[in-house]
C-alpha positions as CSV (number, residue, x, y, z in Angstrom):
1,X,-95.6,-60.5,-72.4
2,X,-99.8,-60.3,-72.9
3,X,-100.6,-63.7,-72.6
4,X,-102.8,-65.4,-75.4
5,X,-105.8,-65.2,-73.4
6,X,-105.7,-61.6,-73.8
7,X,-105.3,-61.8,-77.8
8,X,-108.4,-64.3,-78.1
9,X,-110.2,-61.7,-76.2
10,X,-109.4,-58.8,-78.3
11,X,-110.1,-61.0,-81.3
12,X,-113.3,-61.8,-79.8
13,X,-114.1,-58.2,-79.7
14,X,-112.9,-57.6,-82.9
15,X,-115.0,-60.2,-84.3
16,X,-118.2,-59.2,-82.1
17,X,-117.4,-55.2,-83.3
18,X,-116.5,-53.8,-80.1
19,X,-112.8,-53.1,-81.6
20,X,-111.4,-51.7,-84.6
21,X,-108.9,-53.3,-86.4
22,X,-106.6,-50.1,-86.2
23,X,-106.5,-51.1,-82.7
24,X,-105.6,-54.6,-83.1
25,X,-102.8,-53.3,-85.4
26,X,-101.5,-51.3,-82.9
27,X,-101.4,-53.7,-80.2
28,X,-99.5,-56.0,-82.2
29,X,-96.8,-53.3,-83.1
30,X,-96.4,-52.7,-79.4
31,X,-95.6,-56.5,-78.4
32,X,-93.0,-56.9,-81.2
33,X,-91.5,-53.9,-80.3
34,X,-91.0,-55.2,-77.0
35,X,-89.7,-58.5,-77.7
36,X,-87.3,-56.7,-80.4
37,X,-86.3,-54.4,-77.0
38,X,-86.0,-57.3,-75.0
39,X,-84.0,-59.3,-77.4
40,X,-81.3,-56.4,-77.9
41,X,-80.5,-55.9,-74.1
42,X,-79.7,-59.9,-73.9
43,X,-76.8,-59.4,-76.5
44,X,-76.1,-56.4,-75.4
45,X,-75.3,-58.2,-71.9
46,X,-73.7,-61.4,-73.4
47,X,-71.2,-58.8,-75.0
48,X,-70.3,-57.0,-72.7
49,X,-69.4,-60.3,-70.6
50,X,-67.5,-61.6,-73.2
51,X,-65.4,-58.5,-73.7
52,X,-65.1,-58.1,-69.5
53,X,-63.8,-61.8,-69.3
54,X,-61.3,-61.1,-72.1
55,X,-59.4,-58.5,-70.5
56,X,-59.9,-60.1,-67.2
57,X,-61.9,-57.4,-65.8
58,X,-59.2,-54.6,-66.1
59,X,-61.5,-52.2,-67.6
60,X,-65.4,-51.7,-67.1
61,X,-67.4,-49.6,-69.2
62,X,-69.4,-47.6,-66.7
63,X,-71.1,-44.6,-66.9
64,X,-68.5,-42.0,-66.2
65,X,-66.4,-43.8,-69.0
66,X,-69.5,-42.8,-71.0
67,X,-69.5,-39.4,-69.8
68,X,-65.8,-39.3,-71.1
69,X,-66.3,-40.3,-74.7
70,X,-69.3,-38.3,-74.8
71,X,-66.8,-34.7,-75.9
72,X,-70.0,-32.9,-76.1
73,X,-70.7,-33.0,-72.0
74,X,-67.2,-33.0,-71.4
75,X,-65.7,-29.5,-69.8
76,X,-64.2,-29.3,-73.2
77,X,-66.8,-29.4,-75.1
78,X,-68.1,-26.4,-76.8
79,X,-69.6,-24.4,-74.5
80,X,-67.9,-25.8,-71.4
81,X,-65.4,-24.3,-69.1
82,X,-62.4,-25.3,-70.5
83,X,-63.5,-23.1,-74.4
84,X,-61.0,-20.1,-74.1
85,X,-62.7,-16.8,-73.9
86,X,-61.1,-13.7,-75.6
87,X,-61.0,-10.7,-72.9
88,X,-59.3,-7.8,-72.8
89,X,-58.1,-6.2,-69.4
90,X,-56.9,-3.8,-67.0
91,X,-54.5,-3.1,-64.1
92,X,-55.4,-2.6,-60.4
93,X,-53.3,0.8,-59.3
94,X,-53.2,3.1,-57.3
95,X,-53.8,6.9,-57.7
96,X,-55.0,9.7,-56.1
97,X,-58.8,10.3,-56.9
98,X,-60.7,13.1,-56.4
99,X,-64.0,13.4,-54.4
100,X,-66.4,15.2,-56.7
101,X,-69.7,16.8,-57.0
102,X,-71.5,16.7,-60.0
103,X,-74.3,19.4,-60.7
104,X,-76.3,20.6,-64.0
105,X,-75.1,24.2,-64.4
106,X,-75.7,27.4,-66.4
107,X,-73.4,30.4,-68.2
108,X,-74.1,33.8,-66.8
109,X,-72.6,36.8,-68.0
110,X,-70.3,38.7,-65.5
111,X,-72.3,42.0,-66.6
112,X,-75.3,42.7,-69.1
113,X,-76.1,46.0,-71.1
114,X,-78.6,47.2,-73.3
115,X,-76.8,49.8,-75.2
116,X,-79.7,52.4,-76.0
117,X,-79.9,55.8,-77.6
118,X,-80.2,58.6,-75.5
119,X,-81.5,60.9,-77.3
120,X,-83.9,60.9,-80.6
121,X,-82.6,61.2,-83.8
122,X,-81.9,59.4,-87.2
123,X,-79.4,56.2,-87.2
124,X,-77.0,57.8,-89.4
125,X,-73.1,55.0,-88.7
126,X,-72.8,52.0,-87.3
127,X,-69.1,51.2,-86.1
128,X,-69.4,47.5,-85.1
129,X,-70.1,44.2,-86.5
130,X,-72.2,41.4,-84.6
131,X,-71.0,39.2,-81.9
132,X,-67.2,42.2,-81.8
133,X,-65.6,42.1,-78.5
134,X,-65.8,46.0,-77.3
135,X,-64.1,47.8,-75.1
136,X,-65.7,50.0,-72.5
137,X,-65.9,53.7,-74.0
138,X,-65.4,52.7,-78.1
139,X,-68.0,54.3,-80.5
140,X,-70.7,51.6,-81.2
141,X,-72.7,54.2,-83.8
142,X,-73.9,57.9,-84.6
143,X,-77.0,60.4,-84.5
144,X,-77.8,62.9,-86.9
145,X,-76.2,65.5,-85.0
146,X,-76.9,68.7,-86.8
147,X,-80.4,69.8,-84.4
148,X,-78.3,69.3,-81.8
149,X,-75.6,71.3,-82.8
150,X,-77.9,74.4,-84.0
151,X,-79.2,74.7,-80.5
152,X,-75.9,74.6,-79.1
153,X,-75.1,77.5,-81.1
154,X,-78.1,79.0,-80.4
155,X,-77.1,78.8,-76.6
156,X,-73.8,80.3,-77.1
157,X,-75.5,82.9,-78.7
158,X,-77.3,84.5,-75.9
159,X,-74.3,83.9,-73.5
160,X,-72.1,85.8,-75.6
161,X,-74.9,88.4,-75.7
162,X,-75.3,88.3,-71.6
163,X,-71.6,88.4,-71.9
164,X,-71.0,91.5,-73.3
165,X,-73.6,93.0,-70.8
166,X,-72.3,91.7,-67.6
167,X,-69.2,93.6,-69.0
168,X,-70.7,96.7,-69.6
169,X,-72.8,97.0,-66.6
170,X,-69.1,96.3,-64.4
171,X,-67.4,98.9,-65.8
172,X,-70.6,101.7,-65.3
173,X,-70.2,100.4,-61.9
174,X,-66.4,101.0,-61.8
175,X,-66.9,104.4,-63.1
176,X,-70.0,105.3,-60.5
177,X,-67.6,103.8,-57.4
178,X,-65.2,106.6,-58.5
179,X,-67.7,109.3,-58.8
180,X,-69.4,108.3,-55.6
181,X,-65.4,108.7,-53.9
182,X,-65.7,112.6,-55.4
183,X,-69.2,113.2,-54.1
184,X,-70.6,113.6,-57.2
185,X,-73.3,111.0,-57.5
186,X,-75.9,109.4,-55.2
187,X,-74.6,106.5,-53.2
188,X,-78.2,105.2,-54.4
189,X,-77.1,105.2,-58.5
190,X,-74.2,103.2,-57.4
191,X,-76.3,100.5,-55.7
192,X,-78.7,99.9,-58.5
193,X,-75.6,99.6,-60.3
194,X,-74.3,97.0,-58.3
195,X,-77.7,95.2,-58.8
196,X,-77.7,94.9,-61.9
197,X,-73.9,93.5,-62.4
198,X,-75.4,90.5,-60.0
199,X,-78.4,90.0,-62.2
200,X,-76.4,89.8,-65.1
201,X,-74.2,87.4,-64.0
202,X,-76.7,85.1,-63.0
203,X,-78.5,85.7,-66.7
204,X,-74.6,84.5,-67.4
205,X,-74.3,81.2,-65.5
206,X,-77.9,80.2,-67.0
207,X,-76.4,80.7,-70.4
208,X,-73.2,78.6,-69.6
209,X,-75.9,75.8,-67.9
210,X,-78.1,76.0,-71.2
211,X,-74.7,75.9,-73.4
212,X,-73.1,72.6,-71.1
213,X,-77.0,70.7,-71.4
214,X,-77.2,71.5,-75.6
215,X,-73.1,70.0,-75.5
216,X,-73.7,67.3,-73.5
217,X,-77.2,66.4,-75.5
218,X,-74.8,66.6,-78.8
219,X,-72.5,64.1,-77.1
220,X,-75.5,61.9,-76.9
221,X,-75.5,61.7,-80.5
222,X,-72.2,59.4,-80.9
223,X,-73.1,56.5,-79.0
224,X,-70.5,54.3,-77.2
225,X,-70.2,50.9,-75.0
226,X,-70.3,51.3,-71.5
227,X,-69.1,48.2,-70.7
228,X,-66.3,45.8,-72.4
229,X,-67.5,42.8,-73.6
230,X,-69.5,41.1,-76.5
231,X,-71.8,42.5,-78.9
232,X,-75.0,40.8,-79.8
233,X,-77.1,40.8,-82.5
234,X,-78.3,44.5,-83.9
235,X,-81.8,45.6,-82.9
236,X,-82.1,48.7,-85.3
237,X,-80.9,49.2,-88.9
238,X,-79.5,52.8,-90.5
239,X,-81.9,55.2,-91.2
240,X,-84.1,53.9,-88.3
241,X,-85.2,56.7,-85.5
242,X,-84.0,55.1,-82.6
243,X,-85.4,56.5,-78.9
244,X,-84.5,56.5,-75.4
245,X,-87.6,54.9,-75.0
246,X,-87.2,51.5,-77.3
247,X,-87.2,48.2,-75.4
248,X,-84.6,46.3,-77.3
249,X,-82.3,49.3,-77.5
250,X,-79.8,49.0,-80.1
251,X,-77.7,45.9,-79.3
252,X,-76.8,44.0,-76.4
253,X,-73.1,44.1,-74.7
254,X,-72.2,40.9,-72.4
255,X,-69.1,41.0,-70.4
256,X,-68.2,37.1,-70.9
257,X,-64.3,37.4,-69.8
258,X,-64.2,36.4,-67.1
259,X,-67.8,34.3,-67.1
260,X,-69.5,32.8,-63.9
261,X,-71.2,29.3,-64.1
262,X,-74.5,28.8,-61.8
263,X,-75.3,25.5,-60.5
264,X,-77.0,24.0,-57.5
265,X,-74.7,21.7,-54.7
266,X,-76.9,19.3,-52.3
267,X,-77.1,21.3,-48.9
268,X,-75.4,18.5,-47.4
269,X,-72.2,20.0,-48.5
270,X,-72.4,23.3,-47.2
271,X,-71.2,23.5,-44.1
272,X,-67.7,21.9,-45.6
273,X,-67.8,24.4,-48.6
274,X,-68.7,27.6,-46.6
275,X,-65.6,26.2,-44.2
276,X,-63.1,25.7,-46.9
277,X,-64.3,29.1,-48.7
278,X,-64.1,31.1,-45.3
279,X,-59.8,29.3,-44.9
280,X,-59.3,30.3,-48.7
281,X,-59.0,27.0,-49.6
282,X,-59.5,26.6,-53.9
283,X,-61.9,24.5,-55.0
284,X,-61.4,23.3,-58.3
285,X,-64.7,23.4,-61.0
286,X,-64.6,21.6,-64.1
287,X,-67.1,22.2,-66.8
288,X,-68.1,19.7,-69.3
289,X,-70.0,19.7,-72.5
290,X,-73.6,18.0,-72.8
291,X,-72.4,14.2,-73.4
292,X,-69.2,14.6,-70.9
293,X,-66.5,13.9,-73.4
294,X,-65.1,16.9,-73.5
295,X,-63.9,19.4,-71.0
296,X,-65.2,23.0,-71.5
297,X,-63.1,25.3,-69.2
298,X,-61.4,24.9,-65.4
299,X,-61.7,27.5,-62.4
300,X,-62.7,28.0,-59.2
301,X,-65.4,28.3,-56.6
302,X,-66.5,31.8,-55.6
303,X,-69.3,32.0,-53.8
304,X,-72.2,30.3,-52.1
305,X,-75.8,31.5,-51.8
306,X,-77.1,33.0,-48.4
307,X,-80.1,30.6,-48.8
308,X,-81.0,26.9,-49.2
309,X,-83.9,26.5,-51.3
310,X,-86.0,24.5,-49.1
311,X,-88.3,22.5,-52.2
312,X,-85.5,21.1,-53.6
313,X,-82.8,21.1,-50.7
314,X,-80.1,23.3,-52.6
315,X,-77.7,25.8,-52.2
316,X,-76.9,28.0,-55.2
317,X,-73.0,28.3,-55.8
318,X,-71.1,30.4,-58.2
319,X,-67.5,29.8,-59.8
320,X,-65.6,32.0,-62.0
321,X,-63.8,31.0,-65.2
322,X,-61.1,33.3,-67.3
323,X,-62.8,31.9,-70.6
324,X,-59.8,33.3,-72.5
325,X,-60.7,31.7,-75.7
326,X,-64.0,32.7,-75.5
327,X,-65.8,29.0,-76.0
328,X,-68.7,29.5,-73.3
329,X,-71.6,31.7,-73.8
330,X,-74.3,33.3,-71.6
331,X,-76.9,30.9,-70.4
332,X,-74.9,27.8,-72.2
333,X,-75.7,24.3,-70.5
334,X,-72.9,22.6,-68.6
335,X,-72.1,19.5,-66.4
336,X,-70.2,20.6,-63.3
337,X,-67.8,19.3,-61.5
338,X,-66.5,20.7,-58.1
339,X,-63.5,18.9,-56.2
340,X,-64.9,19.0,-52.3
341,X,-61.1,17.2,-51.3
342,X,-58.7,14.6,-52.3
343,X,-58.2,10.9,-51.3
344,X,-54.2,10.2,-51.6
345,X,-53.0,7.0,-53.1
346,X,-56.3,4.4,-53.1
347,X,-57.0,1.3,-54.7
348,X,-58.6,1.5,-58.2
349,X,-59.7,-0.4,-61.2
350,X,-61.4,0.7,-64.2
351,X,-65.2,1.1,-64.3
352,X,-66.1,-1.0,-67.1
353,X,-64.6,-3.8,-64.7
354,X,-66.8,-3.7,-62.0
355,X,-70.2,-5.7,-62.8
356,X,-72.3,-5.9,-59.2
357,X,-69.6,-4.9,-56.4
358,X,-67.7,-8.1,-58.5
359,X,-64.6,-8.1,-60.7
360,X,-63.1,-10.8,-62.6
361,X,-59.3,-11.3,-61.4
362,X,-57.0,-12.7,-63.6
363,X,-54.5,-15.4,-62.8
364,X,-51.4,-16.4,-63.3
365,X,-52.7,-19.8,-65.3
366,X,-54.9,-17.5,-67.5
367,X,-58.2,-18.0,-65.7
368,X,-60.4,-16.1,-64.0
369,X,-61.9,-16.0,-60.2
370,X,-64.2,-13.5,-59.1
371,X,-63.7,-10.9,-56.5
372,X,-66.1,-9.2,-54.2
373,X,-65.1,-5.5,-53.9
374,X,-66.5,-2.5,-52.0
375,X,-67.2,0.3,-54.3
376,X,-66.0,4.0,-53.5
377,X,-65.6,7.3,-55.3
378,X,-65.2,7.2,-58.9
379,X,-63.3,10.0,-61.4
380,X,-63.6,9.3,-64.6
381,X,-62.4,6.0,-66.3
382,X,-61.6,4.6,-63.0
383,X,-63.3,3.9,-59.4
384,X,-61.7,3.5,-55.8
385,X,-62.1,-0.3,-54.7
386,X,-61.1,-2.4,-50.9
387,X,-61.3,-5.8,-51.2
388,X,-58.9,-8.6,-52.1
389,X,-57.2,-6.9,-54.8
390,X,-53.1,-5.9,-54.9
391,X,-51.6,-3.2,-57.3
392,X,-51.0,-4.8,-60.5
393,X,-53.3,-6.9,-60.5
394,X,-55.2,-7.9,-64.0
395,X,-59.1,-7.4,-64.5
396,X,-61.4,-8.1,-66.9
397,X,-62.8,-5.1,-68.7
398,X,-64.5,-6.0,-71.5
399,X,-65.8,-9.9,-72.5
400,X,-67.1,-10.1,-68.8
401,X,-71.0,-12.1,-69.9
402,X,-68.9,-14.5,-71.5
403,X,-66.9,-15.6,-68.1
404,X,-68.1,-18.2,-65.3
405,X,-65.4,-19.1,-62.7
406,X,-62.2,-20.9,-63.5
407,X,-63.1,-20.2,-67.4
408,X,-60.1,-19.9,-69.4
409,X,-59.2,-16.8,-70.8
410,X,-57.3,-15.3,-73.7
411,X,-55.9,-11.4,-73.2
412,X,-56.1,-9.5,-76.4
413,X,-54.7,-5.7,-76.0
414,X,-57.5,-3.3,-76.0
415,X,-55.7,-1.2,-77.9
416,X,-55.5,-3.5,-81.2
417,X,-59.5,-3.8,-80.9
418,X,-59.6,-0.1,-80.9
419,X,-57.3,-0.1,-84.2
420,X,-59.4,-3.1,-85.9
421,X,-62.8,-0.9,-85.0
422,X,-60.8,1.9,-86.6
423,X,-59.9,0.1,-89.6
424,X,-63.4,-1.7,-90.2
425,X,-64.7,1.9,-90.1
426,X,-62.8,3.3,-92.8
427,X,-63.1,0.4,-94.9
428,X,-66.8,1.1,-94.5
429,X,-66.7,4.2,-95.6
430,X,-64.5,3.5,-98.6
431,X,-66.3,2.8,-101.6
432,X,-67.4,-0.6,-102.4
433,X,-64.7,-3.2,-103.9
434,X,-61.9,-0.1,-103.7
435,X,-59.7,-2.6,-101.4
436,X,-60.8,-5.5,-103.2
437,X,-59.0,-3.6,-106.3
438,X,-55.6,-3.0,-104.7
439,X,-52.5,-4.6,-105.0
440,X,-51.3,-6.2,-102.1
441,X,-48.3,-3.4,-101.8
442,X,-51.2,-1.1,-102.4
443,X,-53.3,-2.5,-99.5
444,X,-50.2,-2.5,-97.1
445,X,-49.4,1.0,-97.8
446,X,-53.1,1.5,-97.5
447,X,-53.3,0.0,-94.0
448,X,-50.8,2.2,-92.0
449,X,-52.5,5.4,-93.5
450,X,-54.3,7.9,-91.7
451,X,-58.0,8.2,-92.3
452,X,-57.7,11.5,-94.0
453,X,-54.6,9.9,-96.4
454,X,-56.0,7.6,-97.3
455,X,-59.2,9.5,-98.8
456,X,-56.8,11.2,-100.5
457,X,-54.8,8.6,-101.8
458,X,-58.0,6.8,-102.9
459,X,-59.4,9.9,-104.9
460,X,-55.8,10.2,-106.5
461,X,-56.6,7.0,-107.6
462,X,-60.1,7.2,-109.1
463,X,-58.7,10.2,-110.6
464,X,-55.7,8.3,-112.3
465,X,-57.9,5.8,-113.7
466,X,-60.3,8.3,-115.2
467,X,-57.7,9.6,-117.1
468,X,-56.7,6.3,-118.1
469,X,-60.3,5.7,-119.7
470,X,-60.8,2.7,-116.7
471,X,-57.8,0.7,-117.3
472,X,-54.2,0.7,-115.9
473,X,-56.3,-0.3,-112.6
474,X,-54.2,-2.7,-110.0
475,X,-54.8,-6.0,-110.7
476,X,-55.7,-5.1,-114.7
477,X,-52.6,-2.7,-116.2
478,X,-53.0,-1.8,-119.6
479,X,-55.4,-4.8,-120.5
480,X,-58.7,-3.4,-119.1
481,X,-59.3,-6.1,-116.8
482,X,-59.4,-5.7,-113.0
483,X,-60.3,-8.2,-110.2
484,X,-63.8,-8.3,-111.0
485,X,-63.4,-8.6,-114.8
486,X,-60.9,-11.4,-114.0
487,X,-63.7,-12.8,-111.9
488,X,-66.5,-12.4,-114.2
489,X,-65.0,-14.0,-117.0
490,X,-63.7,-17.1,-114.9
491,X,-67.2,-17.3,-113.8
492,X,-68.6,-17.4,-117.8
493,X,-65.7,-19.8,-118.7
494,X,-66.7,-22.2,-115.5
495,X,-69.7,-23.8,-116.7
496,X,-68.0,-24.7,-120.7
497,X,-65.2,-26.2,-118.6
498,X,-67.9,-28.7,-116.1
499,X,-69.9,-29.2,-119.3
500,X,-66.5,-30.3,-121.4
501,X,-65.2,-32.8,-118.5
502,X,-69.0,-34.4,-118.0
503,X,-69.0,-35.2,-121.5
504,X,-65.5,-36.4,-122.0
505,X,-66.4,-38.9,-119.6
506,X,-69.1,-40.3,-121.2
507,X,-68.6,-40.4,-124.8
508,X,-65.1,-39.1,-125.2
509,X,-66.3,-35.7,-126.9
510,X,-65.6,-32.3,-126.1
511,X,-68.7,-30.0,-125.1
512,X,-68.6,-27.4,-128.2
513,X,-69.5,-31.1,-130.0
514,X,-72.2,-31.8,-127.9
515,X,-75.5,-30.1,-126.8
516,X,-74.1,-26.6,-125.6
517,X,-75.2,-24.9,-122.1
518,X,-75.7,-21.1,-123.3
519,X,-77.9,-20.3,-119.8
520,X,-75.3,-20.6,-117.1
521,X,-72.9,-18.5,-119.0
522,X,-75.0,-16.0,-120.1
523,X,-77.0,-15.7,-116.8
524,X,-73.6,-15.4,-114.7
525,X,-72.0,-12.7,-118.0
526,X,-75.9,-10.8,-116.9
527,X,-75.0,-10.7,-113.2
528,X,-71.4,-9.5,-113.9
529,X,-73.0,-6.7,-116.3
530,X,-75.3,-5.7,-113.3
531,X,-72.6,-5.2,-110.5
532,X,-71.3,-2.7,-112.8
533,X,-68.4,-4.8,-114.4
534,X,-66.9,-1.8,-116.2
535,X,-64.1,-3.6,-118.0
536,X,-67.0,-4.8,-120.4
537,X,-66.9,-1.3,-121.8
538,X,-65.5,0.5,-124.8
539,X,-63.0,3.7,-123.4
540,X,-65.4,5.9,-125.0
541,X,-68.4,4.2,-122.6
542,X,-66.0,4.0,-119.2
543,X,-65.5,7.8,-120.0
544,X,-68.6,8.5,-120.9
545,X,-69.6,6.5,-117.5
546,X,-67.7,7.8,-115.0
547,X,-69.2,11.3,-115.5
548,X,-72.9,10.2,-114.7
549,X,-74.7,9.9,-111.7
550,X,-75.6,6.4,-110.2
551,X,-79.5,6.8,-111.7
552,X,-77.9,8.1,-115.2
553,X,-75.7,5.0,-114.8
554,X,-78.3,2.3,-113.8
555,X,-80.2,3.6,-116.6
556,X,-77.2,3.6,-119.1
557,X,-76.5,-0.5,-118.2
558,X,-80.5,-1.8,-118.8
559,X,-80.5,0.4,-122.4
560,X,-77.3,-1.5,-123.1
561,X,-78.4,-4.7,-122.2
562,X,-81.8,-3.9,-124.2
563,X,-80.1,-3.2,-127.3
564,X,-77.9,-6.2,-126.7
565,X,-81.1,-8.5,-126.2
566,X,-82.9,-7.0,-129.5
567,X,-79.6,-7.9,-131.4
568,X,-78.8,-11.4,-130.4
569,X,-75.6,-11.0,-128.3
570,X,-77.3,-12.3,-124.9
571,X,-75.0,-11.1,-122.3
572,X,-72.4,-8.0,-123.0
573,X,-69.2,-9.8,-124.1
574,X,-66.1,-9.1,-122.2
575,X,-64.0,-6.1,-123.9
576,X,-60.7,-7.5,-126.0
577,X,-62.3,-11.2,-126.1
């Protein structure tokens, strides 16, 4: 302890005004502080001697013991290893997997064509509707055909004309050939003759040429697909002039059955796809929408490019797909998958259960130990594995940041977590306070519907009560008062009922003869009335109610309560009170 020297000089400096007397004060705290401190730890120590020598030193009260009563630090204390942890799990197996490729991919049509006119004219049908499958040869639309088919008449005109010549001129012929046999004409007479049967079958076949082109230009004038496939959207309306010439032509065919998917493989894989393509080996290729959760189509692998694009180090393949239903499109995005081979019966886990080349293995004694696995191939929800792992062996798939080694574990079936997601769904997106409002028959039937059921059943519901003006709901039949009335009014009763008991102790007098509490009542009757407590409500207002929309409604309850207010009643009483 400071001796007394020490005080005298502080008091001396204290006296001379080099120290405060805040500083003496503290000083002073400090040294009976310490002799309080000092004074504890001796009893502390006489008692704990006198407790040792009465059980004759059978026990001691050392620091582990400490440790033990100390449950917080203890390995069962919250927190510590020995809290169960609820996990759900999965079983090592093993399966075939396949060794795939994944690749970004694109739709392209098997064959494109731009069905134009092919001669002028005026659009006078149109035969098809938008996005039709055609076949190759079916009419599509029509020309005004009627210029056409004046010159074709015109044509046939002048060949019937030439016609009759050609016929004439071969019979003077015949006639001069016999004369010429009697020596009675020139053999000169019957040569120009001859030439001029030649001439006029030449002026003949021109005809017949001019009379096929003004046929086949009338052809022109029905116009057809020339491929089968799908129509796209028309490019030119009726009563348009449509030309050889236009750009866009009059609608667009796609042959899209079967369809061919482009995508890009790593030229890494070549030489073992151009190998297995040459043997005539398939190779499977999966397509799959933009978020990989649903499969788009299956076929095979058709053909490789003769190239590798050396910027990117590709190779351009193409696979072919029947696309009977007709779900992919030209240029349509697509993940692709291509099986390069197979890997028989291997070790795997689910992915969700791997967490850094580590799983979480459970035991027989419900805890867990971690693993060190190698990683392999994955396809879909599950990865090839080596390590020290046996088939049927349980894993840890979901709950694994919670776990340490040795922690104890509790499985829960992922299956039930899937159906209690499901069910907080739909309760979520049932109205508010519709289960609250159920009988408990009600909400078991309830519980083992289907989502779309049990819409159903609750708009069957809603629409029962309407009829009913409001009442006849579970929990209030026939008296107008649900759960939340019920609620409502115990909570307006509650406060008369505290108030009644405080007094009766005291002076042995019931509240209504005392000093009354109108605020808690009517504050709790005002926060019923704003949660929509409909039970409050004449028939003709819950009719009149259920009709409006929630801004009519909000509106409706603060002009009630304003007219309430202005008259004196406070709070809206309870209907049937």
């Amino acid at each position: 302890m400071p001796s007394l020297h020490f005080l005298r000089s502080e008091s001396s400096r204290s006296q001379s005004g080099r120290v405060r007397p805040a500083v003496l004060v503290g000083v002073l705290a400090a040294l009976v502080a310490a002799g309080a401190g000092t004074w504890w730890w001796k009893q502390q120590a006489a008692s704990t001697q006198a407790s040792g020598a009465s059980s004759g030193g059978a026990s001691s009260a050392g620091p582990g013991a400490r440790g033990a009563r100390g449950g917080r630090m203890g390995p069962g204390g919250p927190g510590g290893a020995g809290q169960t942890q609820p996990v759900s799990v999965g079983v090592v197996e093993r399966r075939d997997m396949r060794v795939l490729i994944s690749a970004i991919g694109t739709m392209n049509a098997r064959a494109t064509a731009v069905v134009r006119a092919k001669v002028s004219g005026e659009l006078l049908k149109l035969h098809f509707k938008e996005g039709d499958e055609v076949k190759a040869g079916q009419l599509l639309a029509e020309i005004d055909p009627r210029s056409f088919q004046a010159t074709l008449s015109q044509v046939q005109g002048s060949l019937a004309r030439d016609q009759a010549q050609l016929k004439n001129a071969q019979l003077d012929l015949q006639r001069y050939k016999e004369l010429l046999a009697q020596d009675s004409i020139a053999s000169q007479q019957v040569d120009t003759q001859a030439a001029l049967v030649r001439q006029l079958q030449g002026t003949v076949a021109a005809d017949q040429g001019q009379v096929d082109a003004a046929k086949l230009q009338l052809s022109y004038t029905r116009i057809t697909a020339p491929i089968s496939g799908r129509l796209g959207l028309r490019q030119a309306d009726l009563g348009n002039v449509v030309n050889p010439s236009d750009t866009n032509g009059l609608v667009t065919i796609t042959q899209v059955r079967p369809i061919d998917a482009l995508f890009s493989v790593p030229e890494t894989h070549v030489s073992t796809l151009a190998e297995q393509l040459r043997a005539g080996k398939p190779m499977p290729v999966e397509l799959w929408d933009r978020e990989q959760k649903q499969i788009l189509a299956k076929g095979q692998l058709n053909a490789l490019d003769n190239t590798i694009d050396t910027t990117t180090g590709t190779v351009k393949a193409k696979a072919a797909f029947d696309n009977a239903d007709g779900k992919l499109f030209t240029n349509q995005f697509v993940n692709v998958k291509l099986q390069l081979r197979q890997l028989e019966q291997v070790l795997v886990v689910p992915a969700n259960a791997v967490q850094n080349n580590y799983v979480y293995l459970v035991k027989l004694d419900k805890t867990v130990t971690q693993r060190k696995i190698t990683v392999g191939v994955s396809d879909g929800d599950y990865v090839s594995v080596r390590g020290e792992l046996e088939s049927g062996d349980q894993v840890v798939t979901d709950g694994i940041d919670r776990l340490r080694e040795g922690a104890q574990v509790s499985v829960i079936d992922a299956d039930k977590v899937k159906k209690v997601d499901q069910a907080v769904q739909d309760a979520a997106s049932q109205p508010r306070g519709a289960m609250r409002n159920l009988t408990p028959e009600q909400r078991e039937k309830v519980s083992k519907m289907t989502p779309e059921e049990r819409k159903e059943f609750f708009q069957k519901l809603r629409a029962e009560r309407g009829a009913n003006g409001g009442n006849g709901g579970p929990g209030g039949a026939g008296t107008g008062q649900g759960p939340r009335a019920s609620e409502a009014q115990g909570n307006a009763q509650a406060p008369a009922q505290r108030e009644f008991k405080a007094d009766a102790k005291t002076d042995a007098k019931p509240a209504s003869q005392g000093e009354p509490k109108p605020q808690a009542g009517g504050e709790r009757g005002e926060r019923a009335e704003g949660r929509g407590d409909r039970p409050q409500l004449t028939p003709e207002q819950r009719e009149k109610m259920e009709a409006m929309s929630p801004e009519e409604r909000k509106a409706f309850f603060q002009k009630l309560r304003a007219e309430r207010a202005a008259s004196g009643e406070g709070a809206a009483p309870a209907a049937g009170r």
